[in-house]
C-alpha positions as CSV (number, residue, x, y, z in Angstrom):
1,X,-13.5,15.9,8.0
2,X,-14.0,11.9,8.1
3,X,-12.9,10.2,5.2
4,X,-15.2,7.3,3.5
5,X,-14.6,3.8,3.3
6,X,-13.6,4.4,-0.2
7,X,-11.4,7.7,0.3
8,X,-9.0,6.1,3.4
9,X,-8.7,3.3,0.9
10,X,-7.4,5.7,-1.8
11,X,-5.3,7.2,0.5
12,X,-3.7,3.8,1.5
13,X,-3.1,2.3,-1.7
14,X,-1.4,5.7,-2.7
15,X,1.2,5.7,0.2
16,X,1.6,2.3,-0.7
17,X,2.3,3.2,-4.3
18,X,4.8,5.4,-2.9
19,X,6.8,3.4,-1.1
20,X,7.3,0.8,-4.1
21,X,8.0,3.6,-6.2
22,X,10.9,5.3,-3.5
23,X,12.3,2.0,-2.2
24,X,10.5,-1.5,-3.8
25,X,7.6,-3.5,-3.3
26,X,9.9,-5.3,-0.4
27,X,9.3,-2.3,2.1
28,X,5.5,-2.4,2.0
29,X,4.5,-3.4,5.5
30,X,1.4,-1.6,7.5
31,X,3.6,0.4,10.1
32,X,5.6,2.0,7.0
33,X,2.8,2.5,5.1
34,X,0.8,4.2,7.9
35,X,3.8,6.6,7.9
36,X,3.6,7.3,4.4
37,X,-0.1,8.4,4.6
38,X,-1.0,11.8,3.9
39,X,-4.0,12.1,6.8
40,X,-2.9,10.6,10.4
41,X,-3.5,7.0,9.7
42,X,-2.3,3.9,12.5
43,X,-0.8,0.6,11.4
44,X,-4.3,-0.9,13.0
45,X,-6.1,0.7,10.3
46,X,-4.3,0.0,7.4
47,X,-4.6,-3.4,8.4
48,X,-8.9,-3.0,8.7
49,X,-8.5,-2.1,5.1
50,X,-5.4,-4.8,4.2
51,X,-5.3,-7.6,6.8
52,X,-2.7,-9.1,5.6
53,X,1.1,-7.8,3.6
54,X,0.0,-10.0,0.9
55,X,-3.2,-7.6,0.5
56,X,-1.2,-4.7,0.5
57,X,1.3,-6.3,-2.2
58,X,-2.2,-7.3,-4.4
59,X,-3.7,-3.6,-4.5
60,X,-0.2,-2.4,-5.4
61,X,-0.2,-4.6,-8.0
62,X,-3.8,-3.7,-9.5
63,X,-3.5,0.2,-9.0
64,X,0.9,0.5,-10.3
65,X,0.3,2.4,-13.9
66,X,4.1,1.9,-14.0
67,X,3.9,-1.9,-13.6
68,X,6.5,-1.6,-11.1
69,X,5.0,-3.6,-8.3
70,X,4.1,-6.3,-11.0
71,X,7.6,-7.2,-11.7
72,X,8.6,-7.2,-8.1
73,X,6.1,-9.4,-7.7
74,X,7.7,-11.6,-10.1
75,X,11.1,-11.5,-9.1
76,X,10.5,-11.9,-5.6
77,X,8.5,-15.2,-6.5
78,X,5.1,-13.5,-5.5
């Protein structure tokens, strides 16, 4: 099954989620959160979807419920 735009975007900013929520917004990079996805996903796409790590750290912002990323955010000056 091929995932939509919208679903592989989901599935991104929810292994991204998970790494700020295991280990802190600092270890968000594309490789790691490639690794963290839950369908085979490659550092090249992640980066299709989130060009840069300052996309990455912006839709963990906007999706944390726990407001977690937020103040990582702040106290690493973001």
């Amino acid at each position: 099954m091929k995932l939509t735009h919208d679903q592989r975007r989901a599935v991104i900013i929810t292994a991204t989620l998970r790494i700020v929520q295991d280990t802190g917004l600092w270890a968000v990079a594309h490789s790691t959160v490639a690794k963290r996805c839950v369908v085979p996903t490659s550092a090249a796409t992640v980066k299709h979807y989130f060009p840069t790590k300052g996309d990455l750290w912006r839709a963990a912002v906007a999706h944390d419920a726990t407001g977690k990323a937020g103040r990582e955010a702040e106290e690493l000056g973001w």
